[in-house]
Each structure stands twice: as structure tokens, then as C-alpha cells.
C-alpha positions in Angstrom: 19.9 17.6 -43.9 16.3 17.1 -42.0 15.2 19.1 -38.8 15.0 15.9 -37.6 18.3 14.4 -38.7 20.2 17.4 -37.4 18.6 17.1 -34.0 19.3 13.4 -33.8 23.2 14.3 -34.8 23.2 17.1 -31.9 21.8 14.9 -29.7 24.2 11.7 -30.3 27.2 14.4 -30.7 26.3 15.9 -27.2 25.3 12.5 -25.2 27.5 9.6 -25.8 28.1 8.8 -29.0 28.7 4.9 -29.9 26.7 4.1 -26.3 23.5 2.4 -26.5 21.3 4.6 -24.1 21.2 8.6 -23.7 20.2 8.1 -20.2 19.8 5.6 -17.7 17.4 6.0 -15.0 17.7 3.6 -11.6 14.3 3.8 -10.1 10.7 4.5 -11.4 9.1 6.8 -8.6 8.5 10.1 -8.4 11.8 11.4 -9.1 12.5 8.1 -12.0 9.7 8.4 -13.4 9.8 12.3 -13.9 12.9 12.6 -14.9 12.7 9.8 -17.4 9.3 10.7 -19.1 11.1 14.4 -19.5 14.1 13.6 -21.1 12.5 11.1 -23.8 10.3 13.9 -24.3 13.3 15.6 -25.7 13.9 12.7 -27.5 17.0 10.8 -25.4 17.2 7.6 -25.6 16.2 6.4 -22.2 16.4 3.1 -20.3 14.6 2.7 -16.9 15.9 -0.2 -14.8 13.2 -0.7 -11.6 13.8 -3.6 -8.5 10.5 -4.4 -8.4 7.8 -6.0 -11.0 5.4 -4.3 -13.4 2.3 -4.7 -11.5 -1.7 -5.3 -13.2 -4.3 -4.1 -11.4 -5.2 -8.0 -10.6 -2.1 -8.5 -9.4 -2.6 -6.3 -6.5 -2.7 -7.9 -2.9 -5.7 -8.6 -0.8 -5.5 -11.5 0.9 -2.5 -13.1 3.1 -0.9 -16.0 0.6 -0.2 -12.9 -1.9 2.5 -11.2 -3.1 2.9 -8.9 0.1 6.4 -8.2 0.8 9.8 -7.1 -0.9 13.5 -8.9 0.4 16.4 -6.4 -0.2 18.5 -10.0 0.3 16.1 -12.3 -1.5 14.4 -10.5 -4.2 13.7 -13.5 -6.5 12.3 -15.1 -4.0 10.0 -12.2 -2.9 9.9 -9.3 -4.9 6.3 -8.0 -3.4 3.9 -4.9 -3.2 5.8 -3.3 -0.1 10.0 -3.0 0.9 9.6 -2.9 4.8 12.7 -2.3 6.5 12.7 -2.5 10.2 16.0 -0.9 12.7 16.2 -0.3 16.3 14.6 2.8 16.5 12.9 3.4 13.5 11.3 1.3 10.4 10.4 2.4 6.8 7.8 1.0 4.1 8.7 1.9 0.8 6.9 0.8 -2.8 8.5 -1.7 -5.1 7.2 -2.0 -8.6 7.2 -0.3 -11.7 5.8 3.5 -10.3 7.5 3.3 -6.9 6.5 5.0 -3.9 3.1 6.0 -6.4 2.0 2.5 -5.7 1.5 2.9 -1.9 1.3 6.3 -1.3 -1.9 8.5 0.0 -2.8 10.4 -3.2 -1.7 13.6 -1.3 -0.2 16.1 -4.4 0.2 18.9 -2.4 3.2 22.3 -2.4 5.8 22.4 0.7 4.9 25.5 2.7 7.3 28.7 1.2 9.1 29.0 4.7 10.8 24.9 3.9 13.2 26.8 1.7 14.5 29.2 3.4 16.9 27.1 5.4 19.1 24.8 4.9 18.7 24.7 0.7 20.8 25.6 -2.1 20.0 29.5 -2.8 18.8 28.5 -6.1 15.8 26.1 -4.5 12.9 28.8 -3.6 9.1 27.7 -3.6 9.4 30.3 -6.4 12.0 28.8 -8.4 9.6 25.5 -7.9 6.1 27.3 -8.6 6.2 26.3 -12.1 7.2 22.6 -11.6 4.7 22.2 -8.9 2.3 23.2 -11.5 3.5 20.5 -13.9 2.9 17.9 -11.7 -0.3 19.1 -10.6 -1.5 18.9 -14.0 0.1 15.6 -14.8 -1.4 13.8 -11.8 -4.6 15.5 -12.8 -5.3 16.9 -9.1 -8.8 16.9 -7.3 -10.6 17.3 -4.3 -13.2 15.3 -3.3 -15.8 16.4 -4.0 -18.5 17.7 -1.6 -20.8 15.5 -1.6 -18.6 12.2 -1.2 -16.6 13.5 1.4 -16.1 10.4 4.1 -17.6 10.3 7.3 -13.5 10.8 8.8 -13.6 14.2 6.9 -16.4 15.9 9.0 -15.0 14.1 12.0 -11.5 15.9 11.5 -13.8 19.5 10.1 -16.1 18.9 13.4 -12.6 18.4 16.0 -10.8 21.5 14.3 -13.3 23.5 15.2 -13.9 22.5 18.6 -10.9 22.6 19.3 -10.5 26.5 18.1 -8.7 25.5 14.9 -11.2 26.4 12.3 -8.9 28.2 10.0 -6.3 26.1 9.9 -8.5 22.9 8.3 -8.2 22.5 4.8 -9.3 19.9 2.4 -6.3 18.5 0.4 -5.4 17.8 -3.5 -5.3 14.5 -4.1 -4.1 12.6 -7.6 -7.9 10.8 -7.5 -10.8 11.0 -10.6 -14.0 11.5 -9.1 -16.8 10.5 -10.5 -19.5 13.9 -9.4 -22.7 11.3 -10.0 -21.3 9.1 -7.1 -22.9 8.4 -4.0 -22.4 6.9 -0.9 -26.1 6.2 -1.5 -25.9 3.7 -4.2 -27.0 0.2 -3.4 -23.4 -1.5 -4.0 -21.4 2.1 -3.9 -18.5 0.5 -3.2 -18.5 -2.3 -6.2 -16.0 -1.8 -8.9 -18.9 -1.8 -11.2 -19.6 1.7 -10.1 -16.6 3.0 -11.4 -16.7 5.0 -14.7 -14.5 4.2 -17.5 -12.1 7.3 -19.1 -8.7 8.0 -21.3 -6.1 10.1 -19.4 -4.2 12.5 -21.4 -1.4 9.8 -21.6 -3.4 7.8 -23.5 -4.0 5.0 -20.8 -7.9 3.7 -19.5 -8.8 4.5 -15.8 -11.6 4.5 -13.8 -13.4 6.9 -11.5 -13.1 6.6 -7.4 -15.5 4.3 -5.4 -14.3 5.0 -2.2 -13.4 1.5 -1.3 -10.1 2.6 0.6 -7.6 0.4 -1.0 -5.6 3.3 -2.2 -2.4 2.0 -0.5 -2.9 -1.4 -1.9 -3.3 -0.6 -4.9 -6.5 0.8 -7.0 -8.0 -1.9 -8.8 -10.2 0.6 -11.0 -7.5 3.2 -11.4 -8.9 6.2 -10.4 -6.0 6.6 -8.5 -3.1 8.4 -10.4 0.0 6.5 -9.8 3.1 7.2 -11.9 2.2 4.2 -14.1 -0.7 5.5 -15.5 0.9 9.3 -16.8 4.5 9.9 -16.9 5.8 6.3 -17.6 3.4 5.4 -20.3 4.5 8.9 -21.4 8.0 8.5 -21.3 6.9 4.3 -23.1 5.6 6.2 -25.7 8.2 8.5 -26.4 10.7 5.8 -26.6 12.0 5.3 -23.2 12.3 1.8 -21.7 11.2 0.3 -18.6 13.0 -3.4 -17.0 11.4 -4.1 -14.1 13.4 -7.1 -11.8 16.4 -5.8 -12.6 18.1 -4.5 -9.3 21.2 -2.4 -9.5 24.5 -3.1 -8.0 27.0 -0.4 -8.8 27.9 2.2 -11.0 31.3 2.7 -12.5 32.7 5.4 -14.4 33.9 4.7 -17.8 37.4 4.2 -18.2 37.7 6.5 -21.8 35.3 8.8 -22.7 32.5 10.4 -21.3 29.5 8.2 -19.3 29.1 5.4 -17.0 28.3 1.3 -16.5 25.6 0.7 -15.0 26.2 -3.3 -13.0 22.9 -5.1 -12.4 21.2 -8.3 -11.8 18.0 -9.6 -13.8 15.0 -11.4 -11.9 12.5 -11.4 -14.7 13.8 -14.9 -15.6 13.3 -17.0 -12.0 17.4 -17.1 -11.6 19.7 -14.0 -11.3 21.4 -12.8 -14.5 24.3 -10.6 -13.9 24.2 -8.1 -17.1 25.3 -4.4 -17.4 24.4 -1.4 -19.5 26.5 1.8 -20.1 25.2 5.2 -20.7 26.7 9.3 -21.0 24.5 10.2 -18.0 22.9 7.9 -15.2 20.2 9.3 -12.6 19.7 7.9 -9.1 16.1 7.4 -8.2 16.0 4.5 -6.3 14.3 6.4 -3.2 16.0 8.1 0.2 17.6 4.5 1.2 17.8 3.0 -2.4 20.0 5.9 -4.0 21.7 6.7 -0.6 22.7 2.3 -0.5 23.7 2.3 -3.8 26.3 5.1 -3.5 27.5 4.2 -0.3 28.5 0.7 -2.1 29.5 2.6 -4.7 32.2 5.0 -2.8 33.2 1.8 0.7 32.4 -1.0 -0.7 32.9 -1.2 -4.4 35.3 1.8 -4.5 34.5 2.7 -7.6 33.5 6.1 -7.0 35.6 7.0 -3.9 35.0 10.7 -4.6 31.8 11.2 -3.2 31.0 13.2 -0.6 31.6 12.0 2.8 28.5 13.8 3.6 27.2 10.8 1.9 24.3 9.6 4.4 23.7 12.0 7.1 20.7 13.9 7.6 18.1 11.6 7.5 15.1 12.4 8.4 11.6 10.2 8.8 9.9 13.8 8.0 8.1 13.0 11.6 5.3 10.7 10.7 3.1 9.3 13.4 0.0 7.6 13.9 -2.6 7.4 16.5 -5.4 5.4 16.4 -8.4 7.0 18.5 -11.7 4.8 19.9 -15.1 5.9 19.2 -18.0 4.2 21.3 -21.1 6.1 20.2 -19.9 7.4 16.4 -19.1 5.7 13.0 -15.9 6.8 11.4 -15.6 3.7 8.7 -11.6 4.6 8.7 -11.7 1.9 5.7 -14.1 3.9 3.3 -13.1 6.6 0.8 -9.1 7.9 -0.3 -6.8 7.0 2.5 -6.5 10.8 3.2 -9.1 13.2 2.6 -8.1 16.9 4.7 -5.8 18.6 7.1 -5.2 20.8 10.3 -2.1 22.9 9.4 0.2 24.3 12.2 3.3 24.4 9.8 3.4 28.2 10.9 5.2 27.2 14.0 3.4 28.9 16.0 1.8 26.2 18.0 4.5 25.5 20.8 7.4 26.6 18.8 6.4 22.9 16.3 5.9 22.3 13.1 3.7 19.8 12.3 0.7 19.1 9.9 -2.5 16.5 11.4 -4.5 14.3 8.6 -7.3 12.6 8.9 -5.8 8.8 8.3 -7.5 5.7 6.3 -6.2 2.0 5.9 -7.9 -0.4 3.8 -9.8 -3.4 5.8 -7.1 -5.5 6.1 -8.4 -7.7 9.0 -11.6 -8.1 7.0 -9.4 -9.5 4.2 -7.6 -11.8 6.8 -11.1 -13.1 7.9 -12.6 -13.8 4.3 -9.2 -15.3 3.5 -9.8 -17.8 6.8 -12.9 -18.7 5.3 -11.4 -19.8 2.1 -8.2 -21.4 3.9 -5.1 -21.3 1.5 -1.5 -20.4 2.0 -0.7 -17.6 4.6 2.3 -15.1 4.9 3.7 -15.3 8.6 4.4 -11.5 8.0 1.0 -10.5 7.0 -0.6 -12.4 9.9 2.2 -10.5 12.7 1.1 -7.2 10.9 -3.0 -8.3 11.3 -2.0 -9.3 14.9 -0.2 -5.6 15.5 -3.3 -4.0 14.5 -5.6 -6.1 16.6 -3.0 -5.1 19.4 -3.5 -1.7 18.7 -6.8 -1.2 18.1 -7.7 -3.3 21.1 -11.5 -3.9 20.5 -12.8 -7.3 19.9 -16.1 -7.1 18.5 -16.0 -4.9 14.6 -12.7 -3.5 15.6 -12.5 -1.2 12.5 -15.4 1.0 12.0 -15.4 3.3 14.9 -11.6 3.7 14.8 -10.1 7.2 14.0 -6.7 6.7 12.7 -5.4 10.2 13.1 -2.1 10.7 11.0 0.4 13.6 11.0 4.1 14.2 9.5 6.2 17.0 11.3 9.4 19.0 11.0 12.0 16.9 12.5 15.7 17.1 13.9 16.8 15.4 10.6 19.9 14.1 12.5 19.7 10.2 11.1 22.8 8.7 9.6 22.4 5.7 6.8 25.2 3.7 6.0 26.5 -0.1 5.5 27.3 -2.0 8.6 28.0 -5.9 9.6 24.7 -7.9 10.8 25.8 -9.3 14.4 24.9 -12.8 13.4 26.2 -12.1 9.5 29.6 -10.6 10.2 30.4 -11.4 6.6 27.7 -9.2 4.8 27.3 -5.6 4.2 23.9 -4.1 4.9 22.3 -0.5 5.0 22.1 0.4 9.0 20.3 3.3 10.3 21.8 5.5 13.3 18.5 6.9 14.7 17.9 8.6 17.8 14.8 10.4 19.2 16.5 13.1 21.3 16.0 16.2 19.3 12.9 15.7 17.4 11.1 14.5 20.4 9.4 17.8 20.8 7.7 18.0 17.8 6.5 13.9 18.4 4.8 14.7 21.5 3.6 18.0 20.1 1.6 15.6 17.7 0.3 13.2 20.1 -0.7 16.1 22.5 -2.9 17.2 19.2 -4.0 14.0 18.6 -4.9 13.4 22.4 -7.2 16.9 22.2 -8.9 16.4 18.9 -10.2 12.7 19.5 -11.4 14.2 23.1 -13.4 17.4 21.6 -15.5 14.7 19.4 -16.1 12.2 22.3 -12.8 9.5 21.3 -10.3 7.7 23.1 -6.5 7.9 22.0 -4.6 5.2 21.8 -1.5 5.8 21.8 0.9 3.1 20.4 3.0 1.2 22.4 5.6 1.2 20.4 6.4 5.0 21.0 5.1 5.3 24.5 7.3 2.2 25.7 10.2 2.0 23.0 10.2 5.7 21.2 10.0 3.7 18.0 8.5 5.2 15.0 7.4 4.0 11.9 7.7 6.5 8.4 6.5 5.8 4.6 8.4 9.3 4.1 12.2 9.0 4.4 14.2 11.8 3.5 17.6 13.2 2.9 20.9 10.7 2.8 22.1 12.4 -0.4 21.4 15.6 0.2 21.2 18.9 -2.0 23.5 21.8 -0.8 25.7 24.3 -2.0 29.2 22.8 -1.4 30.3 19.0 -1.3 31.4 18.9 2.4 27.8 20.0 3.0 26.1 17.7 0.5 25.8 15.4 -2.4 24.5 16.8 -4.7 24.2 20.8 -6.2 20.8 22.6 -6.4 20.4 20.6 -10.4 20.4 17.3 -8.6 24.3 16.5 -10.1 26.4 14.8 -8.0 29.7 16.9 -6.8 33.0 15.6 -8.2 30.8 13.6 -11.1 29.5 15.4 -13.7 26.5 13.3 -15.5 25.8 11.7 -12.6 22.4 12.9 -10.7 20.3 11.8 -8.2 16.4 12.8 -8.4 14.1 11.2 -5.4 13.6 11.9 -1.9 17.2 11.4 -1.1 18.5 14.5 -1.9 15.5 16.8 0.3 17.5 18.5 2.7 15.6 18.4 5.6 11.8 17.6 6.4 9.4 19.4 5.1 6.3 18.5 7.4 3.9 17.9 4.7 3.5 14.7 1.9 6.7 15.1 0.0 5.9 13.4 -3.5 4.8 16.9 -5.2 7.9 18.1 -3.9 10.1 15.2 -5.2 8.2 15.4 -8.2 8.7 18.8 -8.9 12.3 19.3 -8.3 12.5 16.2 -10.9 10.6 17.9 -13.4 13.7 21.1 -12.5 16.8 18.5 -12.9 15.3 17.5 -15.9 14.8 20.5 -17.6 18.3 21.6 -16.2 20.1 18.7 -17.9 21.8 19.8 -21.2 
């Protein structure tokens, strides 16, 4: 018998003989996408089943009648570029599409400080134990800085405030999953034109392009110098035989009645009406994001009842991972807060040792959205209602009629937070007969490090001559906004304590696993995808 033969006989005598797939993966982000590339790298049979579409470059959105928004409820009616969910206290944007939270994130690959792990883990998670994963993502996304001399006018602002403001040492640049071109200039007559952008072939085999510093990161980058999951570890995983379904959005899971494994319940939108279908595999991995995998389980255990084993720590500790933004006023300085990646540097005061909080301050970026909204005016055309409230909440914010962009700071920051939200599936008031994902949110105990943030904010737009403004929203209604939710199914040692163990597996399941930023513990103050990433790249590895 062949090397090859007896591997393929271990393999199918290990992991579900007579079943179709190996492996089935719900969700294509950073935890998906890991975690599926992986395992077909070891030659599983791996199927991938993503919500949202598979999106081309010219697809991406730009101008109000396009394909903006995701509906949890309507999702063949609007299965768009962003999932924004919106509760009392607290709303969340999240990616849908083939790549997940890849597709709108900042670029930002970057390691959780060592101190994250040293409460409130598994004993097994250490930024040791993670030092070689982190590495493998690093190399995957193909990590860079930007390079000196393309450095946005928003970076030397942020360099110029932290040392002003007697935080020198703490300002860092940051790694970002970006291919710079070193010939580029924002000299160039046309710097920003797509036709700047240099053509190359990834080590995945797939055609990008080199930065131009046009700011759309979070809209997608139409020359693909930004390295979102579809561009490495899904064509990867593609071309070691797993495959990808995007539209099809998962409903339950159910545990085979003989045998080892589980069915997988779903419904198709790749052909305009919904198909119910299912699929069975041995082992099935949750990656459907912090409210995705923590919605589906909660059906899964209250509604559905067909795991009713879970943990009933199911859905606590939630944690927005204490994002905020303030946008600060220039009069007499250009910032251009829409040029270059959407975050370039940092101030770090993860230490703790500024007022007793943790919290890490960027230099923030958004692409020219209301320039977008004007050119679209121009041409005339359909409109999205939503697209033109979220143009009018800027204008409200920014509060400057004449140019309103190009002398605005938008200073971001994330932060160590209470982690003391609750998910889980309530009745809509005015829908009594539905079940929907609710969020219990309160500000009380991570109020501290909020206002240590804006206090931050407040001083560094002051020491370089700005204004802060601070939003409305959290000085009148301590609401918050996060693109970073954490925790719902979280990792810990025991099941009264958590979901899942330190390999991702869920207690009382075996072959089940959940791999996203559902199963982080607690915030960890800093970008989490390297971090999600990374303890994929350990669940994978770990699965046998």
C-alpha cells in the first residue's frame, strides 16, 4: 500500500468514515479561515459554509445605492459589506463575506501584551505557549510597517502629541497586514490612483497590489495591498481541497444520532430564495465571530434543544474590548484623516500604570465617505436610508460645514474593560413571537477606563493645538460603539466557568470547537485579530 493510500485510510478510519466532509467550518474570519486552511493542509476534507457573499474587488461599496449593509432577519434581501447591530447601550459592526472580520478591519497584526494571560485564562494559554502561532500569522499576513517615507500626515500628528505630552516612549509604530510599495510617494502627480499600485504574487499564489494610501482599507482595498484572509489562508485552504459556500447561513447543529460527528442545518441564499439543506461531518468548528458562534449555540442549547449540555456559562462575559472614538478639530493644521492605512501607530499605556487603566490610543482613519455621498449626489441614483443617517451622524459629529474632513483627527483607542456583558435570545417588544440575540450591557464598571481614554484623547488633541469633540452619544447616553466584540463562549478551565477548554473544544462535546473571538476571555486592550488568529492556528494544530 502507498504512503499516500495509508494516510488517506488513517485519516477516513480516524475522522468519520462513510461522512462526506472531515471537517466543517461555520465562518470564514480569522479563527474560520485559520483553522480551515490548517486542517486541509493535513489533508481533511474541509467544507466552509460563510453568511455572507464572496466579494470582488469591484464589488466593494463606495457610493450610497450599494451593497452596504447585512440583515441578520433578511439576509437574501440584504446580505451587504457590514452586519451592524445596534442595543441600548452598546452597538457592534462586524464583516460579512467570505474573509470575515478581514474585510473591515484596520490591518492592525499585532501580539497581546504578555501580562493579558496571566488572568483569567486556561493555564495552558501563555504569550509563550502563543509565541510561535503569533509568528505564523505574522508571516502569513506578510506584516509591514509603513514605511518611513510614506508615513501620513496623522502619524507625525500622533509622534508630535506623544511627545508633548511626555509620552515619548510609549509611541510605537504598528505592524500592519499592508504591501508597500518603497518607490511610492505622496509626491506623485495622481499618488492616490489605483494605477500607482504595483502588481505582485503572494506566497498563496493569488495577484495583489502594492498600497496607495487612498484610505479605503475598511471598505475594502480595491488593489489589494491589503491582506485580508481571502487573499492567503482561504485560497490556501481552496487549494488544498477545502471548500468555501458563501450565502449559506447556519441554523443549528445536531449531534448525530449513531456514531461519531454532527449535522450541520442551514439555509442557501446563493440562489435568490432560501434552500433549507444540511451537511454532516466527524468534527464541526464555530467561527461565526463573538455574537455569530455565541447565537448559534444559545439556539442550539434554548431554543432548538439540541445540545442542552452546554455550559450555562454560555454568554456572559462580553466584552466590547473598550473601543472608543473621538474626533478632534484642527483650525490651523492638515491631518487628511482619509489618506493612507486606516491605522498607522500607537501610544501604549497597557502597563497600567497610567491611573490604575489599561488602555492603548491609535491614531484613527475613515475613508471619505461624505465625499462619496457628494459625488454620488452628483450622479443621482438610488440611495440607502442607512447610509445617508450614518453620513448625517458624521456631519453631526464632526460639526464643521465648510471641507469637514481634512482637518479632523479621529483619535481611536481600545481598552481593558469590565467584560461583564451578557448575550443571549430574548423577545422583540413589538415581535413577542420571535427569538433574537439581546445584549445586557451596562457601563458601571468599565467606566473608568472610558473616561481614562477621553481624558487622553482631550490632552493629546490640546498639546498640538485641536479641539475634542467628544461624541454625544457617550457624553449624553454612555453609549458606545465596538468593531471588537469579545468573549460569549469563553475559554476556561472548567465548564461552569466556560465553554470551551484551552484547545478551543467545547465541554460536554467532544469534536465540537469553537475558534473566533468568542472564546477570548476577557479584553485584551489591543487589536485582537493576531490574537484570534493565533490561538486558531493552536486549535488546529491541537486537533487529532
Amino acid at each position: 500500500m502507498s504512503s499516500s493510500l495509508r494516510l488517506s485510510y488513517a485519516r477516513r478510519s480516524v475522522f468519520g468514515a462513510g461522512l462526506k466532509y472531515d471537517v466543517i467550518v461555520i465562518g470564514s474570519g480569522f479563527g474560520g479561515a485559520v483553522t480551515a486552511c490548517r486542517l486541509a493542509e493535513r489533508g481533511m476534507r474541509v467544507l466552509v459554509l460563510e453568511r455572507g457573499r464572496r466579494w470582488a474587488p469591484e464589488e466593494y461599496p463606495r457610493h450610497p445605492g450599494d451593497a452596504w449593509f447585512w440583515s441578520q432577519r433578511r439576509p437574501q434581501r440584504a446580505n451587504g459589506w457590514i452586519d451592524f447591530r445596534i442595543w441600548d447601550s452598546m452597538s457592534v459592526a462586524q464583516g460579512a463575506g467570505v474573509g470575515g472580520g478581514s474585510l473591515i478591519y484596520a490591518n492592525i497584526v499585532v501580539d497581546a501584551r504578555p501580562e493579558v494571560f496571566e488572568k483569567g485564562w486556561p493555564a495552558e494559554i501563555t504569550h509563550g505557549e502563543l509565541r510561535q502561532y503569533y509568528d505564523r500569522v505574522a508571516r502569513m499576513m506578510n506584516v509591514q510597517q509603513v514605511p518611513e517615507n510614506q508615513r501620513p500626515h496623522r502619524f507625525r500628528l500622533m509622534q508630535e502629541a506623544a511627545e508633548k505630552a511626555g509620552h515619548k516612549a510609549r509611541f510605537r509604530p504598528l505592524p500592519l497586514g499592508v504591501t508597500f510599495d518603497p518607490e511610492w510617494s505622496y509626491d506623485r502627480p495622481d499618488a492616490f490612483g489605483e494605477h500607482q499600485s504595483k502588481k505582485w504574487v503572494n506566497d498563496q499564489g493569488v495577484e495583489q497590489g502594492t498600497c496607495v494610501h487612498c484610505g479605503h482599507c475598511d471598505l475594502g482595498c480595491r488593489v489589494r495591498a491589503k491582506n485580508t484572509l481571502d487573499v492567503n489562508y482561504i485560497p490556501w485552504a481552496e487549494r488544498h481541497g477545502a471548500e468555501v459556500r458563501p450565502l449559506h447561513q447556519v441554523e443549528r447543529i445536531t449531534p448525530r444520532a449513531y456514531g461519531k460527528g454532527f449535522r450541520v442545518d442551514f439555509r442557501r441564499y446563493d440562489g435568490g430564495r432560501p434552500h433549507v439543506a444540511y451537511e454532516e461531518a466527524d468534527r464541526v468548528i464555530v467561527a461565526a465571530g463573538s455574537l455569530g458562534s455565541t447565537e448559534l449555540l444559545l439556539r442550539c442549547r434554548d431554543q432548538y434543544q439540541t445540545m442542552p449540555r452546554l455550559s450555562p456559562a454560555l454568554g456572559y462575559n462580553w466584552s466590547s474590548n473598550g473601543d472608543f472614538l473621538t474626533p478632534a478639530v484642527y483650525t490651523d493644521r492638515e491631518v487628511e484623516p482619509s489618506q493612507g492605512p486606516t491605522i498607522t501607530c500607537a501610544i501604549d499605556f497597557l502597563d497600567g500604570t497610567h491611573g490604575d487603566q489599561r488602555f492603548f490610543i491609535e491614531d484613527g482613519g475613515f475613508p471619505d465617505l461624505l465625499g462619496m455621498a457628494m459625488e454620488s449626489e452628483k450622479r443621482g441614483g438610488k440611495r440607502d436610508r442607512r447610509f445617508d443617517l450614518m453620513i448625517a451622524a458624521m456631519k453631526q459629529v464632526v460639526r464643521v460645514s465648510n471641507d469637514p474632513c481634512h482637518k479632523i483627527m479621529p483619535w481611536f483607542a481600545q481598552g481593558v474593560d469590565a467584560g461583564d456583558g451578557r448575550l443571549y435570545l430574548g423577545r422583540p417588544r413589538f415581535a413577542p413571537w420571535r427569538r433574537e440575540l439581546m445584549l445586557d450591557w451596562r457601563i458601571g464598571r468599565s467606566q473608568g477606563v472610558i473616561d481614562a481614554i477621553v481624558a487622553m484623547h482631550t490632552q493629546l488633541s490640546e498639546v498640538t493645538g485641536g479641539t475634542a469633540r467628544i461624541p454625544p452619544s457617550w457624553s449624553l447616553l454612555k453609549s458606545l460603539v465596538t468593531p471588537h466584540p469579545l468573549g460569549g463562549c469563553n475559554m476556561a478551565d472548567t465548564p461552569d466557568r466556560g465553554v470551551v477548554d484551552h484547545r478551543g473544544q467545547v465541554f460536554n462535546y467532544p469534536g465540537l470547537y469553537v475558534a473566533d473571538g468568542a472564546i477570548v476571555p476577557r479584553a485584551i486592550g489591543i487589536n485582537p485579530s493576531k490574537t484570534i488568529a493565533a490561538l486558531a492556528e493552536r486549535t488546529a494544530e491541537m486537533m487529532v
